[in-house]
C-alpha positions in Angstrom: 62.2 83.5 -21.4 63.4 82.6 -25.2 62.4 85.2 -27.8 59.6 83.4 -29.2 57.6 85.0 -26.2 58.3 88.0 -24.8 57.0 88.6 -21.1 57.4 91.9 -18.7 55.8 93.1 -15.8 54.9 96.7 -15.1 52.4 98.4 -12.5 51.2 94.8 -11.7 50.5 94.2 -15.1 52.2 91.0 -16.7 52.3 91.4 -20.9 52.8 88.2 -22.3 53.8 88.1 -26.1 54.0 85.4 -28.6 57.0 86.6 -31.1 57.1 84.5 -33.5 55.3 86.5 -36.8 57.1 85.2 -39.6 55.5 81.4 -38.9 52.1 83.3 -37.7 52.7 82.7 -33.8 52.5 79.1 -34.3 54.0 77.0 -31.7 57.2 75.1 -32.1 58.2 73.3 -29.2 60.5 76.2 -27.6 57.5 78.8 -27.9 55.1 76.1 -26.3 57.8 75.9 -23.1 58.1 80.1 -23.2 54.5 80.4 -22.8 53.8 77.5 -20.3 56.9 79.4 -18.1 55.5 82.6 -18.6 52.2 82.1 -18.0 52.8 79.9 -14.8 55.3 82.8 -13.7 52.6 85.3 -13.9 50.4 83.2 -12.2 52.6 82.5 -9.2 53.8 86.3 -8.9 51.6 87.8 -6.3 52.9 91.1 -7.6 51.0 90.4 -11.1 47.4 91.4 -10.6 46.4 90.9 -14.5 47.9 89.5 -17.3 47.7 91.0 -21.0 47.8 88.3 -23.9 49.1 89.1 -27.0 50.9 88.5 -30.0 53.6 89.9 -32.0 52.8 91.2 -35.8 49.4 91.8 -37.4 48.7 88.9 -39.7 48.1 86.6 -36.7 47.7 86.2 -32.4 48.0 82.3 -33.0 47.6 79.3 -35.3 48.4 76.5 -33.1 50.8 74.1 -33.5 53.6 74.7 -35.8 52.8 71.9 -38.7 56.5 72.6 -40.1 58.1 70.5 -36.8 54.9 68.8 -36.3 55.3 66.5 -39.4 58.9 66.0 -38.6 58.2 64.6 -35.1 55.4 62.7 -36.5 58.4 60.9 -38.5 60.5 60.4 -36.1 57.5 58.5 -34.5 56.7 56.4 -36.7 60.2 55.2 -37.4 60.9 54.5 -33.3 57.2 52.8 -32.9 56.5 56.1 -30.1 53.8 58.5 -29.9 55.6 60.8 -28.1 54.5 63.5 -30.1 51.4 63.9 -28.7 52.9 64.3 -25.7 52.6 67.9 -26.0 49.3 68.5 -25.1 50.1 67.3 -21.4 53.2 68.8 -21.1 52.5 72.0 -22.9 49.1 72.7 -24.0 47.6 71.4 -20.8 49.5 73.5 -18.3 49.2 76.7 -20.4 45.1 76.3 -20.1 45.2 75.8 -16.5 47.5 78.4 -15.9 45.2 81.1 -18.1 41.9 80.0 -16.4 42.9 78.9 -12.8 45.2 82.0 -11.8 43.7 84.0 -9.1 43.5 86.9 -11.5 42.1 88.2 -14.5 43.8 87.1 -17.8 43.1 89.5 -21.5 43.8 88.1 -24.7 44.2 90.7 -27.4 43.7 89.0 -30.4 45.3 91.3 -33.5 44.9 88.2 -36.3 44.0 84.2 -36.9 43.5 82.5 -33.9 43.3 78.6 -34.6 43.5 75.7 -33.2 45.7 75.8 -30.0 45.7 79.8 -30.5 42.0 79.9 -30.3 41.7 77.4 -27.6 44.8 80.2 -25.8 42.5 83.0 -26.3 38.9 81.1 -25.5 40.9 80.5 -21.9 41.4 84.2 -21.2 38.5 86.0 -19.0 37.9 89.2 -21.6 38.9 89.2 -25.5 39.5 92.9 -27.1 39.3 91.4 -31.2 40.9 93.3 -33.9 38.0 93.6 -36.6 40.7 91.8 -38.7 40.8 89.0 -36.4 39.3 85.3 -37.2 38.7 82.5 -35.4 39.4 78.5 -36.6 38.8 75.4 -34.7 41.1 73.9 -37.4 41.5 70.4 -35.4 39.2 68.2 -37.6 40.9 69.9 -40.6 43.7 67.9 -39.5 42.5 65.1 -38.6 42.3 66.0 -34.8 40.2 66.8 -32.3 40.2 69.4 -29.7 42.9 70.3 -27.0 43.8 73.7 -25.4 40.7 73.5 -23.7 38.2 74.1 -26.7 35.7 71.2 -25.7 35.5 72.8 -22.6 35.5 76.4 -23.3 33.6 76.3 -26.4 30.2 75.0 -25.7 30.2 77.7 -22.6 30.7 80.7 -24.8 28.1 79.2 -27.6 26.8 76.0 -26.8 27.1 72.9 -27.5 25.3 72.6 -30.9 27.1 75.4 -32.3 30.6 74.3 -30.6 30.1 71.1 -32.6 29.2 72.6 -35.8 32.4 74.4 -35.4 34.4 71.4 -34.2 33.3 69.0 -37.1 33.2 71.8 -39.8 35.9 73.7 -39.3 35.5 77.0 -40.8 37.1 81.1 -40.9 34.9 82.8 -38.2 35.3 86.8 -38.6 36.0 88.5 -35.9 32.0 90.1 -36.6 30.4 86.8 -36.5 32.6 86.0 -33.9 31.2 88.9 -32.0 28.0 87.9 -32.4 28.4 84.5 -31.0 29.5 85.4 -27.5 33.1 84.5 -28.4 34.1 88.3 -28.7 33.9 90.8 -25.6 35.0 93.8 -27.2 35.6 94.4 -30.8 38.0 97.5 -32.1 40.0 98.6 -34.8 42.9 97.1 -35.5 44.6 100.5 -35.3 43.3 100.5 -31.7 43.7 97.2 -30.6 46.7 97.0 -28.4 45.5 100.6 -26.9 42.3 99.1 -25.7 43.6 95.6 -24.8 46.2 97.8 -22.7 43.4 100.1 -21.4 41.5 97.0 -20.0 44.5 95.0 -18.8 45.7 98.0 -16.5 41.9 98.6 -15.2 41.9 95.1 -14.2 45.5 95.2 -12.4 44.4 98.2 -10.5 40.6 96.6 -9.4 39.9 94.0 -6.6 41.9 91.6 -7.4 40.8 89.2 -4.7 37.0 89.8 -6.1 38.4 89.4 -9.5 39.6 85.7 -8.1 36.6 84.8 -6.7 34.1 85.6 -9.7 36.4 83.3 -11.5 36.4 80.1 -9.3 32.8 81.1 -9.3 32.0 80.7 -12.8 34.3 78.1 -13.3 32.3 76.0 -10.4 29.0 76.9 -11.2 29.2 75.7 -14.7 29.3 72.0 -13.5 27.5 71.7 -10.1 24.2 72.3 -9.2 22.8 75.5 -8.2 22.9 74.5 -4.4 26.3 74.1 -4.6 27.0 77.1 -6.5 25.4 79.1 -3.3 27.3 77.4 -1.2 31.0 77.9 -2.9 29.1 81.7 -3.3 28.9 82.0 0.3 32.7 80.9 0.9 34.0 83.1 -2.1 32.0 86.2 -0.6 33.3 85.8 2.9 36.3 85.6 1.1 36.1 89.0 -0.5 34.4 90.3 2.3 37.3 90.0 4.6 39.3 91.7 2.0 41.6 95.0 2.2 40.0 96.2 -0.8 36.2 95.9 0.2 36.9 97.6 3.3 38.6 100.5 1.1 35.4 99.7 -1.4 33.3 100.6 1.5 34.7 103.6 3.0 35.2 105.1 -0.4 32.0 104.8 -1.3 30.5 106.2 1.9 33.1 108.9 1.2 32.1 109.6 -2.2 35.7 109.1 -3.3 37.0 106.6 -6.0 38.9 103.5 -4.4 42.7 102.9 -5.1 42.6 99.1 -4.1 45.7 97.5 -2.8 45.0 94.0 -4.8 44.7 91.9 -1.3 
């Protein structure tokens, strides 16, 4: 991976780190590659049972798309009559999403500072947010004269709605990480001292749970949001024989009966 994210595996836990704090984690084009690769990496390793998503330095997890290249690329556009710029939400933005929400295992975002734009579309795509009570959130697209990508149309309106999500999206604004909290987009909010501790803490619970059931709440929450509730009993029913057939409910089971605490084996 290039510096500007960092990635590393340990205990089934795969920490994946934007490092690029001078320019506030934005995303040039060779951090945009990193984190598709090491996203698509953890999601592919069938030794990764969770993946922690943070960010280097404290002023910021994320604010999107590096404006510095952007307006150079923008140039170089206009001059060759392309629009190959835009380009990057396919080939970048795109995959990172689907990687975060479609993995077959659950995905943290510990958000330490400003998350907008692309950033706040990367941590809305995580299953759990642990927020620094520094943090803030910015849709920032209108404020540029764009609309949403990373996923924010579609994650949004989930979390709050879709009157709010517009408010948001047509006005953007500096969300605290308190409001935020409020809204539904927050899970947990800490510290900043403690951030990274309790973003760890959950991370490694969630690499050492059911990791098949983990998978299967997932593609059932994903499903259920856009099909009708008798179809969302009857992916239920395939997810839960599913999980059901499972090492780890067997060993959920007998511990249980035994009055012991399960050590699941992820499969």
């Amino acid at each position: 991976m290039a510096d500007s994210v960092l990635y590393e595996v340990t205990d089934g836990l795969a920490t994946v780190t934007i490092n690029r704090p001078d320019a506030m984690n934005a995303m040039n084009t060779e951090a945009k590659v990193a984190l598709r690769d090491a996203v698509e990496a953890a999601a592919a390793d069938t030794a990764v049972r969770a993946v922690l998503l943070t960010a280097a330095g404290e002023r910021a997890f994320c604010v999107g798309q590096d404006l510095k290249e952007h307006i150079g690329n923008l140039a170089a556009d206009r001059e060759n009559g392309s629009t190959l710029t835009m380009s990057t939400v396919s080939e970048h933005y795109n995959p990172i999403v689907r990687a975060l929400t479609e993995m077959p295992k659950p995905v943290v975002a510990a958000v330490n500072g400003v998350a907008a734009g692309a950033g706040f579309g990367f941590a809305l795509a995580a299953d759990f947010r642990v927020v620094s009570e520094s943090a803030s959130f910015n849709t920032s697209f209108a404020g540029v004269a764009l609309t949403a990508d990373s996923g924010v149309s579609w994650t949004l309106p989930r979390l709050i709605g879709a009157s709010r999500a517009s408010d948001l999206l047509l006005f953007p604004r500096s969300i605290k990480a308190q409001e935020a909290y409020e809204l539904g987009i927050v899970n947990r909010l800490v510290p900043a001292e403690s951030l990274r501790a309790e973003a760890e803490k959950v991370a490694r619970t969630l690499a050492t749970g059911p990791t098949v059931a983990y998978a299967a709440v997932k593609e059932s929450l994903a499903y259920g949001a856009s099909h009708t509730l008798s179809e969302a009993l009857e992916r239920e029913d395939v997810l839960q024989t599913r999980a059901g057939a499972s090492e780890d409910h067997s060993i959920a089971v007998q511990a249980f009966l035994a009055k012991q605490p399960p050590r699941y084996l992820g499969r």
